[in-house]
N, C-alpha and C positions, 0 to 999 in steps of 0.2 A: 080146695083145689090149688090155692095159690099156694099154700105150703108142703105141698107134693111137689110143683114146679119148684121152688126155692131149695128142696133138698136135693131135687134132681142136678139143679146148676151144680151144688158143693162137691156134688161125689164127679162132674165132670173135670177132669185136671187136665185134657191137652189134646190135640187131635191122633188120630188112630194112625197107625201106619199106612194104611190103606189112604183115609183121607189126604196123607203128604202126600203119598206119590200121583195121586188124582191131582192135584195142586201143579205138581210139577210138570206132568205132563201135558195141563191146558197149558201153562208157559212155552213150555217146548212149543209146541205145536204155535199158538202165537208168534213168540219168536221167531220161526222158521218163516211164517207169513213175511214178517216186518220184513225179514234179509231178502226174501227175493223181492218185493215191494220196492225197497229201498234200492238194490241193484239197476232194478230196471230207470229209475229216477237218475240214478246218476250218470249212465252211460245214454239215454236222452241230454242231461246235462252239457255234458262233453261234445257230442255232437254240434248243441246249440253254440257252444262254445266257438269253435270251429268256424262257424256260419258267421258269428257274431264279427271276427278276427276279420275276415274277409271281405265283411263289411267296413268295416274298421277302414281295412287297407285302401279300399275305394275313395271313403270321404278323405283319408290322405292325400287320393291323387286329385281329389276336388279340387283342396284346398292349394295345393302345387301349382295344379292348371290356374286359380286365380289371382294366386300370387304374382308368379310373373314367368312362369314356368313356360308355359301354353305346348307343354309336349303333348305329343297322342299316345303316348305309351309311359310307363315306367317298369323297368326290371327288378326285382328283390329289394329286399330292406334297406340298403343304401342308397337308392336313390329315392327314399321316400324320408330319410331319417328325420328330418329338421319336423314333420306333419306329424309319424309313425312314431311309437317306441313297443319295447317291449313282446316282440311278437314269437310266437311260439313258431311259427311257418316262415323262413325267409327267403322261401324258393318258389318264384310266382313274377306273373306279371300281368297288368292292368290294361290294361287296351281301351281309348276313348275313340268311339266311332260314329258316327253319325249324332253324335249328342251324346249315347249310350253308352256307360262304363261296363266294363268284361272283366271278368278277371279268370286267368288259366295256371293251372300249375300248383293250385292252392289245394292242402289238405280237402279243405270243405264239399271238395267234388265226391271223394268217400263218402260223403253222409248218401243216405236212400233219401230223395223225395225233393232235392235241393235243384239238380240238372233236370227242369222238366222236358225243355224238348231236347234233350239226348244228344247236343251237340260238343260235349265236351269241354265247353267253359259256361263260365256261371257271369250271368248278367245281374246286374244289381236288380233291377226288378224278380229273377227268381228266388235272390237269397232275401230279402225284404218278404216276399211273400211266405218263403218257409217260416220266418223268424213272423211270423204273424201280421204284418204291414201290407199294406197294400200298393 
């Protein structure tokens, strides 16, 4: 028996055409998974991205207000320069109210799930909760 299997291997030389295309088509089909898998990760990404910046801009205006700032507001990228750098968004502004940092004007308000009660700017306690904090 084992030298029935052993001849059998010899006279095998390579896969059949059939077998390739079976081959290629589990890849295809894999493949196709991974890309929209991979899609929907990135534009999550992005979003968080966004959220992240926003926060960003907030501990900005923290660190201004302790400085020696002690404004209630700050306007766009220049007046946060010396804390901030780098920002994709520079049309926005932070609002300190009752304690509470705001921010209005910022990309991040686009994301879905970020403005929970609907008022149109985003308080650091909501973009902290989306970005998974508390």
């Amino acid at each position: 028996m084992l030298k029935n299997f052993e001849r059998f291997l010899k006279n095998e030389k390579g896969l059949t055409l059939i077998e390739l295309l079976v081959v290629i088509v589990i890849l295809g089909i894999i493949a196709a998974i991974a890309v929209v898998s991979i899609g929907g990760i990135i534009g999550k990404t992005k979003e968080k991205a966004q959220v992240t910046e926003a926060v960003q801009i907030i501990n900005g205006a923290k660190l201004a207000y302790a400085a020696d700032n002690k404004a209630s507001s700050w306007e766009n990228s220049s007046s946060l320069s010396d804390y901030v750098n780098n920002l994709k968004d520079s049309e926005w502004k932070v609002t300190l109210a009752s304690g509470a940092y705001s921010i209005d004007g910022h990309a991040a308000e686009a994301v879905s799930g970020v403005d929970t009660n609907t008022d149109g700017v985003l308080s650091e306690t909501e973009l902290t909760k989306y970005l998974g904090g508390q």
